[in-house]
RODO-2510 file (C-alpha; in nm, 4 decimals, decimal comma):
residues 84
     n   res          X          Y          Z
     1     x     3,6852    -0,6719     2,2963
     2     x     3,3526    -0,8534     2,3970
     3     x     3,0612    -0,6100     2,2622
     4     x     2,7774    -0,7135     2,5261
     5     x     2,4139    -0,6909     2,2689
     6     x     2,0346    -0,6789     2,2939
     7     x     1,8291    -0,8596     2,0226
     8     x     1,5521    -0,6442     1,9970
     9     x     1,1751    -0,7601     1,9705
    10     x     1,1977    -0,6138     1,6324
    11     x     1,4992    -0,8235     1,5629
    12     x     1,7513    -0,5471     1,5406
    13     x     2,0962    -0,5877     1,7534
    14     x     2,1322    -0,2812     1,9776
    15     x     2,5487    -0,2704     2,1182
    16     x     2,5262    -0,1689     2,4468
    17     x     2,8922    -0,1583     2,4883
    18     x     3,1976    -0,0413     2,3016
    19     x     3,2593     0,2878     2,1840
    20     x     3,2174     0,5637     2,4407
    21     x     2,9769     0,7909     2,3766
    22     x     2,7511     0,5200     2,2352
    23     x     2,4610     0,6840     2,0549
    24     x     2,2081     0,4228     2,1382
    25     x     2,2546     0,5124     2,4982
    26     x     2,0393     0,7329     2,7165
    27     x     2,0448     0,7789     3,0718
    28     x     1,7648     0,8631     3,2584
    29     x     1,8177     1,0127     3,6245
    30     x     1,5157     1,1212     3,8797
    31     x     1,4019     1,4624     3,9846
    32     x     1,5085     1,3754     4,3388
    33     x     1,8286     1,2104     4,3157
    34     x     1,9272     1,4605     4,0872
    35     x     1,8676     1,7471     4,3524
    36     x     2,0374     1,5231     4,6173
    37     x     2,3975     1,6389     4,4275
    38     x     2,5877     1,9187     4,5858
    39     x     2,5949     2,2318     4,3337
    40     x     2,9107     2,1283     4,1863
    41     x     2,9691     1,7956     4,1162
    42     x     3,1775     1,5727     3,8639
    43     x     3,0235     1,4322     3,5257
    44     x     3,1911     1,1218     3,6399
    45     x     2,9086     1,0556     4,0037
    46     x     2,5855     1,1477     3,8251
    47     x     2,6993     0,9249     3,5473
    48     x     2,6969     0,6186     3,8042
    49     x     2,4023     0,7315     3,9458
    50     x     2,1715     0,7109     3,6141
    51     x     2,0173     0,4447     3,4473
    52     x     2,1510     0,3061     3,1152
    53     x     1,8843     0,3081     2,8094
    54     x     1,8736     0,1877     2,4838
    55     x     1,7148     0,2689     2,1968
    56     x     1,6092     0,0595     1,9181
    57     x     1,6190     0,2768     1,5796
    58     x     1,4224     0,0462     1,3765
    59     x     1,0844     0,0221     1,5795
    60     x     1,1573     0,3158     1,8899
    61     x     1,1265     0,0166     2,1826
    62     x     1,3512     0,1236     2,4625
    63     x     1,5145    -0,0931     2,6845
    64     x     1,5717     0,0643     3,0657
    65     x     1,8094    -0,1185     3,3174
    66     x     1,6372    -0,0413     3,5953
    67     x     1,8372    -0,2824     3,8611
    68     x     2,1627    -0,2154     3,6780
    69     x     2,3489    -0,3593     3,3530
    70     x     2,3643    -0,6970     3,5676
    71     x     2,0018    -0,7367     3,5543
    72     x     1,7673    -0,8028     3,2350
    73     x     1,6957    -0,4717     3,1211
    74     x     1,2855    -0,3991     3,0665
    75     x     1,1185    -0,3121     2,7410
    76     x     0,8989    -0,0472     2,6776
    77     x     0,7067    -0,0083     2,3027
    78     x     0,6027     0,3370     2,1527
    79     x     0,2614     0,3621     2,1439
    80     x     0,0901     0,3921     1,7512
    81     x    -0,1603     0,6438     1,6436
    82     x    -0,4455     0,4352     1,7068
    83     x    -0,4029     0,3428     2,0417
    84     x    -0,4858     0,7015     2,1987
***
């Protein structure tokens, strides 16, 4: 099985695929799109509809696919104490 990876800025490896549920994965759905689903619907649609992110659990960076696992995902760092 190919295991498809992120190298962290931090320089951890986060495995975006392989085991199903993966617990580095999040996914993130809008307020809207969400509402657009009939009252019933299968696990399996809003699934396709979200977007895939990863968590790093060394330094908390998260990495959000916002054009789809085919695009380069973004990056996003937590902010520390002293920058609020």
């Amino acid at each position: 099985m190919n295991v498809a990876k992120i190298l962290c800025r931090c320089g951890t490896v986060i495995q975006i695929s392989g085991p199903v549920p993966n617990p580095l994965e999040w996914l993130m759905i809008s307020d809207e799109k969400f509402d657009e689903f009939p009252d019933e619907v299968s696990s399996t649609i809003v699934y396709q509809e979200a977007t895939s992110v990863f968590k790093c659990n060394v330094c908390g960076r998260i990495w959000i696919y916002w054009k789809g696992m085919e695009q380069a995902a973004t990056c996003y760092h937590p902010e520390s104490e002293s920058d609020s």
